[in-house]
Backbone as JSON, one array per atom type, in Angstrom:
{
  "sequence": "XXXXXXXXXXXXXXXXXXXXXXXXXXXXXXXXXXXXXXXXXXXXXXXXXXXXXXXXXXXXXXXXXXXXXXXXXXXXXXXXXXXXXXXXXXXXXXXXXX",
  "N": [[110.31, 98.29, 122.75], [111.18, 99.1, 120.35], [113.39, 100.13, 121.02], [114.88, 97.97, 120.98], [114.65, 96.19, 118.73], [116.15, 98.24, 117.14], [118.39, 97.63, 118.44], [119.14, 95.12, 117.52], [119.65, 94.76, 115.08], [117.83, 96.01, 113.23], [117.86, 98.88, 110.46], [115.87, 100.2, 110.75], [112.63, 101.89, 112.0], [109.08, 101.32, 111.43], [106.01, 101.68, 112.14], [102.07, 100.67, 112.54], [98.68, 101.32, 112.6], [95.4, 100.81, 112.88], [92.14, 102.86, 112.93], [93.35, 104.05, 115.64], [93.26, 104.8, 118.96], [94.26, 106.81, 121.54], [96.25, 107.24, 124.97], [96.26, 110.03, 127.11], [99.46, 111.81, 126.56], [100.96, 109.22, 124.85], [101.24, 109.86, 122.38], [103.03, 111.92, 122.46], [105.13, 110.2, 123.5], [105.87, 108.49, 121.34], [106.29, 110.3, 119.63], [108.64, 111.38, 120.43], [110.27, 108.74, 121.01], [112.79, 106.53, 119.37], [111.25, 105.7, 116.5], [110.22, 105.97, 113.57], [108.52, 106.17, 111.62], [104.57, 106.91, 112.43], [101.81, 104.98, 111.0], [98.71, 105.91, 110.9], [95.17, 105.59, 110.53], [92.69, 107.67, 109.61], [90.73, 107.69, 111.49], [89.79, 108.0, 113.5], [89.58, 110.89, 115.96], [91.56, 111.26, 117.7], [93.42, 110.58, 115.96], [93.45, 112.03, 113.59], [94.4, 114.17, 115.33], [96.83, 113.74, 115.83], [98.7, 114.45, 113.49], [101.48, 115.11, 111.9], [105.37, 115.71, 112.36], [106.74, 112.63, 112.76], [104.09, 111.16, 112.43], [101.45, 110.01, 110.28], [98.71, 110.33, 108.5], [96.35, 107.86, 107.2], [94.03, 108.41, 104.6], [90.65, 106.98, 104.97], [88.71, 107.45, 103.15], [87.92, 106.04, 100.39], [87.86, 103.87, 100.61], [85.73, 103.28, 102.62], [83.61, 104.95, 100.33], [83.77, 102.3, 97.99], [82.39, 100.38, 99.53], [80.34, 101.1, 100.2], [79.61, 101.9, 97.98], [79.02, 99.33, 96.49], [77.35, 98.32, 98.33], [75.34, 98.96, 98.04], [74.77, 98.75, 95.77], [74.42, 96.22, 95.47], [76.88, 94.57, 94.9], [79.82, 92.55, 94.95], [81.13, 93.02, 98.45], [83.66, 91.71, 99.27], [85.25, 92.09, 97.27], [86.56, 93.96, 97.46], [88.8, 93.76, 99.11], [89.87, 91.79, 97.93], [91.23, 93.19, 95.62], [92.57, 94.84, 96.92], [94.41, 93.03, 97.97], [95.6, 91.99, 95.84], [96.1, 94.26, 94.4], [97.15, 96.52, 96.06], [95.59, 99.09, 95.99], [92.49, 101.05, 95.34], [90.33, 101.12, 92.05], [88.62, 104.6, 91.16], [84.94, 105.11, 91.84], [83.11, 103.48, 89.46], [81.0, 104.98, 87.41], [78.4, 104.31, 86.24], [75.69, 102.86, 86.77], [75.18, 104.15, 89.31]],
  "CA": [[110.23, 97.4, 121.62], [111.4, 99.91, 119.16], [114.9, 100.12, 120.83], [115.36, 96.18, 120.79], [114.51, 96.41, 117.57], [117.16, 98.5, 116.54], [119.81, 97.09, 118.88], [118.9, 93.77, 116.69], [119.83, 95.29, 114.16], [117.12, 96.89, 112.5], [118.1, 99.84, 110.02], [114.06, 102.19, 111.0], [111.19, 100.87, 112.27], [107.97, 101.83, 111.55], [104.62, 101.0, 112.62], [101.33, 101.36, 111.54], [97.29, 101.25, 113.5], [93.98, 101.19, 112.04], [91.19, 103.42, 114.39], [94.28, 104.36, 116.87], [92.89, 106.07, 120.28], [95.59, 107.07, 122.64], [95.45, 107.91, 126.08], [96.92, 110.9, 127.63], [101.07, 111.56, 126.82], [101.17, 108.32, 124.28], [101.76, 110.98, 121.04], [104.51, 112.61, 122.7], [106.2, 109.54, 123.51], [105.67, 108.07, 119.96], [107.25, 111.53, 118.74], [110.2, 111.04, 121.35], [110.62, 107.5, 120.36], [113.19, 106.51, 117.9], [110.38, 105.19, 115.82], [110.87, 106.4, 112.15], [107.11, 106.8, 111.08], [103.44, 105.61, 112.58], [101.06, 105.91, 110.1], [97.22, 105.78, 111.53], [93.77, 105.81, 109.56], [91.69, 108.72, 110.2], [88.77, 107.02, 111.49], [89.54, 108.68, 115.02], [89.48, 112.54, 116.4], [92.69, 111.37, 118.06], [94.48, 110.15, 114.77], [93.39, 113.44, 113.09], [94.74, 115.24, 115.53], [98.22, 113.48, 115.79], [99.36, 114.54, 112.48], [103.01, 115.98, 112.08], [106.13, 115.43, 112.63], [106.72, 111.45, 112.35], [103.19, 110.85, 112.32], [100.75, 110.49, 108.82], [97.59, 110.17, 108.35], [95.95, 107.87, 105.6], [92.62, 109.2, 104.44], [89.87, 105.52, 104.82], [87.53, 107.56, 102.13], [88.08, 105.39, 99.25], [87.89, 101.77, 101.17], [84.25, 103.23, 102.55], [82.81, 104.65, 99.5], [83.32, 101.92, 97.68], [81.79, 99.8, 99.99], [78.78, 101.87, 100.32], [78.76, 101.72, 96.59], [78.94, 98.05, 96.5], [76.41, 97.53, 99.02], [73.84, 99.51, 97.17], [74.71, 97.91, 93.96], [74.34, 94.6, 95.44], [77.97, 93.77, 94.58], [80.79, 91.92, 96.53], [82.39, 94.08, 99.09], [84.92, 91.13, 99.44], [86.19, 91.95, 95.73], [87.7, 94.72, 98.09], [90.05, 93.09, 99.72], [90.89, 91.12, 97.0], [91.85, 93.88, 94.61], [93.6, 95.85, 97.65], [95.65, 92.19, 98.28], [96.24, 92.11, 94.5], [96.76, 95.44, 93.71], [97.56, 97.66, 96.79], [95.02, 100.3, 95.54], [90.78, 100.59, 94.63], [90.18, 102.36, 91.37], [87.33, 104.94, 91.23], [83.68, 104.18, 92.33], [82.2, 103.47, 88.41], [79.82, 106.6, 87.31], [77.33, 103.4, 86.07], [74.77, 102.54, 88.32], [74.82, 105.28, 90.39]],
  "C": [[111.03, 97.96, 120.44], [113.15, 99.58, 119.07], [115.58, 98.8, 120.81], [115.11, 96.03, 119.77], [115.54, 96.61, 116.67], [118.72, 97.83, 117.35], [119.88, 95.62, 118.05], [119.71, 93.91, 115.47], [119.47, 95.59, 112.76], [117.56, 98.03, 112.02], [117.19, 100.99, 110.98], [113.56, 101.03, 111.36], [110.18, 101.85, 112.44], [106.75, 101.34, 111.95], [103.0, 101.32, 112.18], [99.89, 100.59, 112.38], [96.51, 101.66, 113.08], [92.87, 101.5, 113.62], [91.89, 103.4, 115.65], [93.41, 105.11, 117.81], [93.72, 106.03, 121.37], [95.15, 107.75, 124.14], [96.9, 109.08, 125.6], [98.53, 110.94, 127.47], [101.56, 110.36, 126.11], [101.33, 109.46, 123.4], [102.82, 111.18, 121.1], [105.89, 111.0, 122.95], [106.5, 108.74, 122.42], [106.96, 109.2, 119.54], [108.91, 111.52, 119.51], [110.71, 109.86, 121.06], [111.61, 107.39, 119.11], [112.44, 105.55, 116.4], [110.49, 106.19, 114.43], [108.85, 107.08, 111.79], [105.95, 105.78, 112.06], [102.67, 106.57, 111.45], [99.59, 105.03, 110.6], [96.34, 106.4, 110.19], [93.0, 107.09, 110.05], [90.45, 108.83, 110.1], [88.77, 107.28, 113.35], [89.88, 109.84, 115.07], [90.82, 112.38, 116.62], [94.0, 111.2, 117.13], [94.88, 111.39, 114.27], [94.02, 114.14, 113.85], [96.71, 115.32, 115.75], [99.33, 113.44, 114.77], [100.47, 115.34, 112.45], [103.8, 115.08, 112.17], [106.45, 113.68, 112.37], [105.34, 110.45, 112.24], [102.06, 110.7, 110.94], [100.19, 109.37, 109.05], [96.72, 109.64, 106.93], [94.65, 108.17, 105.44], [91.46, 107.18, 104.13], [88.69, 105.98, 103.89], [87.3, 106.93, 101.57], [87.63, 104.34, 99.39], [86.25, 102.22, 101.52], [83.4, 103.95, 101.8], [82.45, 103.87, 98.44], [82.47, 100.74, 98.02], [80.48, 100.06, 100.22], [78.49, 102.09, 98.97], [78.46, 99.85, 96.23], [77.66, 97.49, 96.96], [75.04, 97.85, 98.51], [73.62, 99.21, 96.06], [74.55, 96.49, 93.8], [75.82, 93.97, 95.12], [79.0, 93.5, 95.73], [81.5, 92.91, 97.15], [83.38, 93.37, 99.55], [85.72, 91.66, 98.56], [86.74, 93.82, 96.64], [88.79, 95.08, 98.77], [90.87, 92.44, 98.9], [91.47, 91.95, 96.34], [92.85, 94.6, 95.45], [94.56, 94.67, 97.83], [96.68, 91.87, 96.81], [96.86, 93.38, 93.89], [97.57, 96.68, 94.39], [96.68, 99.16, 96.41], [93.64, 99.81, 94.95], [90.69, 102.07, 93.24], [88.84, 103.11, 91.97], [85.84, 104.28, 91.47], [83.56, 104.71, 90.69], [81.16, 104.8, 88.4], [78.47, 105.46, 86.98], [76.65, 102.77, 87.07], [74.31, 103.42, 89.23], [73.62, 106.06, 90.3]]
}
């Protein structure tokens, strides 16, 4: 896919998988691949451990504490999607309430 991609004439191609689990020898051929970057969540052992080289790892802390502050505050844990489709980013969990 990658190299039809670029014979298309794609500049890079990157890719990108939320809770990735790989079998056996999928890493290495990712890293052999002319694939530019994958970037996986590290909400699996196997994500965590596939870090390097064209691989990066985004950290899902942020997206589930403020959902676990939300849910204990009674407030919308939609307005977390919306602000990540509006803004690309969640500020801090509030120090109020807590």
């Amino acid at each position: 896919m990658v190299e039809r991609l670029l014979e298309h004439g794609a500049k890079e191609v990157h890719a990108a998988a939320v809770h990735a689990d790989f079998v056996p020898g999928a890493l290495q051929q990712v890293v052999a691949s002319p694939l530019k970057t994958l970037v996986l969540s590290d909400t699996t052992a196997t994500g965590l451990d596939a870090a390097g080289d064209k691989i990066e790892i985004v950290s899902s802390a942020r997206i589930l504490a403020q959902a676990i502050w939300r849910i204990h505050t009674q407030r919308s844990v939609g307005w977390i999607f919306d602000t990540l489709r509006d803004t690309g980013k969640l500020p801090p969990i509030p120090s109020e309430g807590v």
